[in-house]
C-alpha positions in Angstrom: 30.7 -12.4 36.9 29.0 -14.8 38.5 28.4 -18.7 37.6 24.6 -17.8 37.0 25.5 -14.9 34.8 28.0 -16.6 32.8 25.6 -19.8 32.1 22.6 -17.2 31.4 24.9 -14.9 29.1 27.1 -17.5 27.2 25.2 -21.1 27.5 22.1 -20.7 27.3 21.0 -19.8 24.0 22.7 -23.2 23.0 20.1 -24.9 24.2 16.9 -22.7 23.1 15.7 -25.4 20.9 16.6 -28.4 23.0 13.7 -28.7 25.6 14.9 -31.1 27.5 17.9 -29.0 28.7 14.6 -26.9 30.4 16.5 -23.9 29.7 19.3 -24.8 31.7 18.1 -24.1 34.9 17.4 -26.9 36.9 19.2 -29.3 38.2 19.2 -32.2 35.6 18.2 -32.7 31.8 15.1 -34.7 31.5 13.6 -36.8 28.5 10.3 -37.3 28.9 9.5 -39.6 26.2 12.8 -42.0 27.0 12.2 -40.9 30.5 15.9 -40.6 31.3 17.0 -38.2 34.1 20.6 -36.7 34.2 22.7 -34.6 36.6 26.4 -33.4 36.2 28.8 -32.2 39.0 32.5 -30.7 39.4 34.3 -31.1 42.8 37.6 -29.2 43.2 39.8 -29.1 45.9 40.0 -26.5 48.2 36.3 -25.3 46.7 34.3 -28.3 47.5 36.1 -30.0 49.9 39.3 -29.4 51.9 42.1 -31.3 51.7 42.5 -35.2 50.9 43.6 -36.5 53.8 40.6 -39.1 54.3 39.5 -40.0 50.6 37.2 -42.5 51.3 35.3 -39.3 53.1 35.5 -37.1 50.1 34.1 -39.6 47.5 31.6 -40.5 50.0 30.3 -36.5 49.7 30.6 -36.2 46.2 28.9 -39.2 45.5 25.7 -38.4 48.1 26.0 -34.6 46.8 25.9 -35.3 43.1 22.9 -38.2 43.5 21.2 -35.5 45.3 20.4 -34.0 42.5 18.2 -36.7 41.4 16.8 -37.4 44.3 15.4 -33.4 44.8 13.5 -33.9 41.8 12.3 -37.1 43.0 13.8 -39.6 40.6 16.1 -42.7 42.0 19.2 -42.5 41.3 20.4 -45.8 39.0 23.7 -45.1 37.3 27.0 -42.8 37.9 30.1 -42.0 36.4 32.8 -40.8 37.7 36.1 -38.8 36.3 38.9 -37.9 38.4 42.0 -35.7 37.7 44.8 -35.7 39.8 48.6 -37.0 39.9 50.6 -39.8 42.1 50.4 -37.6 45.4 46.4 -38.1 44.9 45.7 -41.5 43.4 48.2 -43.3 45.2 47.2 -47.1 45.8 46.3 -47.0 49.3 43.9 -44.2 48.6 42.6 -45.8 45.3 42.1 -48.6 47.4 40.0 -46.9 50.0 37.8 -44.8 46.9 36.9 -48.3 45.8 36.3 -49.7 49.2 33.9 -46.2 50.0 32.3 -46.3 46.9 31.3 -50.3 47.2 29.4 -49.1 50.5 27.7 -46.4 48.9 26.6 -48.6 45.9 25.0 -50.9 48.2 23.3 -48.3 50.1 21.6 -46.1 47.4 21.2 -49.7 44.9 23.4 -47.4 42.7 25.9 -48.4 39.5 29.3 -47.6 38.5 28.8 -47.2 35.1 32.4 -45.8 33.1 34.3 -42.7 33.4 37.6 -41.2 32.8 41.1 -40.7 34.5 43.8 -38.1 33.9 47.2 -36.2 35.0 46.7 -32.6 36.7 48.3 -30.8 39.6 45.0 -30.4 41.0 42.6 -32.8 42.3 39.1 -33.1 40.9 36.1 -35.3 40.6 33.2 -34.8 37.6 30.3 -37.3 38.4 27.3 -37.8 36.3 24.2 -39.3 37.6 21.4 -41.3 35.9 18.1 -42.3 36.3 14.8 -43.3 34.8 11.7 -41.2 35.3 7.9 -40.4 33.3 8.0 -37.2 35.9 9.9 -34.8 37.9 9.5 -31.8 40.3 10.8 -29.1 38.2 11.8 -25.8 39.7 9.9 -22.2 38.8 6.5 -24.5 39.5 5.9 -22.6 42.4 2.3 -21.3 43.3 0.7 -18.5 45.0 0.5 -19.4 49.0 2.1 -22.7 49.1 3.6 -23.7 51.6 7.6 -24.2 51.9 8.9 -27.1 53.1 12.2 -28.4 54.3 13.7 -32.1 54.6 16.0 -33.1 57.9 18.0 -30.6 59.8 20.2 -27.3 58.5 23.7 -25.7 59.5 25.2 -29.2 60.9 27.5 -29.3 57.8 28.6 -26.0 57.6 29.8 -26.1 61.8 31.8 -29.4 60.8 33.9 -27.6 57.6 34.3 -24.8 60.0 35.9 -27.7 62.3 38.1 -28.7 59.7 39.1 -25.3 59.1 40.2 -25.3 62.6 37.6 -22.2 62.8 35.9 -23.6 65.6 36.8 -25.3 68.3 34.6 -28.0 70.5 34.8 -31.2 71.9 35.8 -34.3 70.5 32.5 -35.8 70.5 30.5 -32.7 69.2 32.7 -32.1 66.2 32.8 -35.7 65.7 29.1 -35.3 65.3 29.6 -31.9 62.9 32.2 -33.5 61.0 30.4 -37.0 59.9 27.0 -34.4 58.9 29.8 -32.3 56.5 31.1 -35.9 54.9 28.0 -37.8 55.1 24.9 -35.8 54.2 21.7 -37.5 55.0 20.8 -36.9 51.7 16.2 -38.3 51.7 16.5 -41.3 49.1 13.7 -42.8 51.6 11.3 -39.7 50.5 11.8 -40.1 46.8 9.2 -42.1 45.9 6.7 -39.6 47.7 7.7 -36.5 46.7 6.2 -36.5 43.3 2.5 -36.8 45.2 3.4 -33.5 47.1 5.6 -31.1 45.3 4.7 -28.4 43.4 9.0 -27.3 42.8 12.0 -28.1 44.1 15.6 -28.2 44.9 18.4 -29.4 46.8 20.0 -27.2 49.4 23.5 -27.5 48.1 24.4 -23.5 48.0 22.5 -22.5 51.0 18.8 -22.3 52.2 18.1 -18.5 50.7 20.4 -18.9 47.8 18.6 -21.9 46.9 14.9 -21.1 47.4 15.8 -17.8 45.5 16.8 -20.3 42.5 14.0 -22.5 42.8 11.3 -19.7 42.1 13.9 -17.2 39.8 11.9 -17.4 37.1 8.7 -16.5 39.0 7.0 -13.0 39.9 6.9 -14.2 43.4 8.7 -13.9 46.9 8.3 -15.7 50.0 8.4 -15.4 54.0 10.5 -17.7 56.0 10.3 -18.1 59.5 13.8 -18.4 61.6 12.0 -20.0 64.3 10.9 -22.9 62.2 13.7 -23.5 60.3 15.0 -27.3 61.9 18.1 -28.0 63.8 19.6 -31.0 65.6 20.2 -31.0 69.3 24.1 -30.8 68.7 23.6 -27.0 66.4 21.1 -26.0 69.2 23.1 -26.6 72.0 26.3 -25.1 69.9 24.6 -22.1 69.5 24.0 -21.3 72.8 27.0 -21.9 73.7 29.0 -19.7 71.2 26.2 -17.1 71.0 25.7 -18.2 67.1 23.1 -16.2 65.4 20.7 -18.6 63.6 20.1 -17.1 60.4 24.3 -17.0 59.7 24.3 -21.0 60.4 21.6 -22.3 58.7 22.0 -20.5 54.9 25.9 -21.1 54.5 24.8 -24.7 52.3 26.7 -28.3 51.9 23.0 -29.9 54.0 21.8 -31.4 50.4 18.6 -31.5 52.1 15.4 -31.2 49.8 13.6 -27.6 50.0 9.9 -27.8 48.5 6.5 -25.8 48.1 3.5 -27.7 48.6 -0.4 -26.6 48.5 -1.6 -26.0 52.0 -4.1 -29.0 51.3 -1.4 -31.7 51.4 -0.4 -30.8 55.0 -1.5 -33.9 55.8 -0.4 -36.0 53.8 3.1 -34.3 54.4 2.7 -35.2 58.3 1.4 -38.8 57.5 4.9 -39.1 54.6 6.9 -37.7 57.1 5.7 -40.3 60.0 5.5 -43.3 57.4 8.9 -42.7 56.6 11.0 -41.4 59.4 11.9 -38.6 57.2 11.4 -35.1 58.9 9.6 -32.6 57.3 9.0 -28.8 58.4 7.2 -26.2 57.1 9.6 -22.8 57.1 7.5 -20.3 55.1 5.2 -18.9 52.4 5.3 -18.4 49.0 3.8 -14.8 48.5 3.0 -12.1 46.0 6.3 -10.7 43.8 5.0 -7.7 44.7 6.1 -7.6 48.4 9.7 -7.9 49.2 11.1 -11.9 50.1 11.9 -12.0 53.9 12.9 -13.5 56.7 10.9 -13.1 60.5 13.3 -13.9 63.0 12.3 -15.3 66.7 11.5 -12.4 68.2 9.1 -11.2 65.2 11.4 -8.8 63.6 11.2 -8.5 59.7 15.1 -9.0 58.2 15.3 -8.4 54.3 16.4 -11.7 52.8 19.8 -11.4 51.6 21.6 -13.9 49.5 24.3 -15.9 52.5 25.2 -18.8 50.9 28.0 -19.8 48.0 28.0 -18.4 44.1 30.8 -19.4 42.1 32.3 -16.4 41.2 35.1 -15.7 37.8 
């Protein structure tokens, strides 16, 4: 089964009466009333990054990846903790070393907080972070409505071309996987949008699995489906120009997740205000699709107006 099955079939009856768990199916549990925001997340080796060769890198990932969480559902990130389980090959002192020295930047960056955790002996090397803010409100998923617009932060597919680089998959110049490689480590996770995306959002989520994948889970729950445009979906210069080159197709680049970009639905009446955020902020912002009637089947339009049945292309956890 699946990791959605096994939560919906074993997990989630545990936390019928506990409303704050919303159902388990969103990204964080949220007391309203102590407004208190919380997000957990696993990284294992070899599934979420892969090797350990630069660890100031990895913690650097997990650390933007698991804060992402919070920031999707527009809540600033105050607190983490962080466990990590591995053995004397992993945590030796030059690499502690650089995890502290990483995670000092990062801190000072997002105005975040080391706040406790836990250490302990495995043969394989893994990271549990949770994440912790204060919030009266979030953008919950399944809040979706009826013709809103769907909305995507930044640019897609650049992280997915630089683990393919690591993988030795593809090959390109120095400088262009540079590029890829820094967009796979670093994700320019929106912590400038935050603030803002309360005002506009009607749902949301964080592109962690993959742009269908994802937008599938943010409206699960709801009798609708939705049209996305390939055309509109953003890129950076570096994915267009690699694409050409190699003869990519879009669609199989942009939905393979790892961007942590925020994906949102908005009424059509704040496409203003979206531009006017986006331009106040430096934060890009593209409108992709629709959200439409559950009665007609979810697609995608590619570029040269062809209708391609949405299919699910990015990564499920699978046991």
């Amino acid at each position: 089964m699946h990791e959605f099955e096994l939560v919906n079939n074993f997990f989630s009856k545990l936390s019928k009466y506990n409303r704050f768990a919303i159902g388990l199916n969103d990204d964080v549990f949220f007391d309203k009333k102590r407004k208190i925001v919380i997000s957990v997340d696993t990284y294992n080796i070899n599934t979420h990054f892969v090797n350990f060769k630069s660890p100031d890198l990895v913690i650097k990932k997990i650390l933007r990846s698991s804060i992402s969480d919070l920031i999707c559902k527009g809540v600033k990130p105050k607190f983490y903790f962080i466990s990590g389980s591995g053995n004397k090959k992993n945590f030796t002192k030059k690499n502690l070393l650089k995890i502290s020295k990483s995670l000092k930047k990062e801190q000072k960056k997002y105005d975040i907080n080391l706040s406790g955790g836990d250490t302990t002996f495995s043969s394989k090397l893994s990271f549990t972070i949770t994440s912790l803010g204060y919030s009266s409100d979030i953008v919950y998923r399944n809040r979706s409505r009826l013709n809103d617009d769907i909305y995507v932060t930044g640019n897609l597919g650049d992280s997915f071309i630089g683990l393919q680089i690591l993988k030795s998959k593809i090959k390109i110049n120095k400088k262009m996987s540079n590029f890829f490689i820094k967009k796979y480590y670093e994700p320019d996770i929106q912590f400038k949008f935050i603030k803002n995306l309360l005002k506009i959002a009607n749902t949301s989520i964080d592109i962690s699995d993959g742009l269908i994948d994802d937008l599938k889970k943010m409206i699960n729950r709801q009798n609708f489906s939705f049209h996305i445009f390939e055309e509109k979906i953003p890129l950076s210069k570096n994915l267009k120009q690699l694409i050409k080159i190699k003869k990519f197709k879009k669609i199989n680049i942009i939905s393979k997740g790892d961007d942590y970009q925020i994906l949102f639905t908005a009424s059509p009446i704040k496409s203003r205000i979206i531009k006017k955020i986006s331009k106040n902020t430096g934060v890009k912002i593209t409108k992709i699709g629709k959200i439409i009637s559950g009665k007609n089947r979810s697609k995608i339009i590619s570029i040269k107006n062809k209708q391609i049945e949405a299919k699910n292309k990015g990564y499920i956890h699978r046991f």
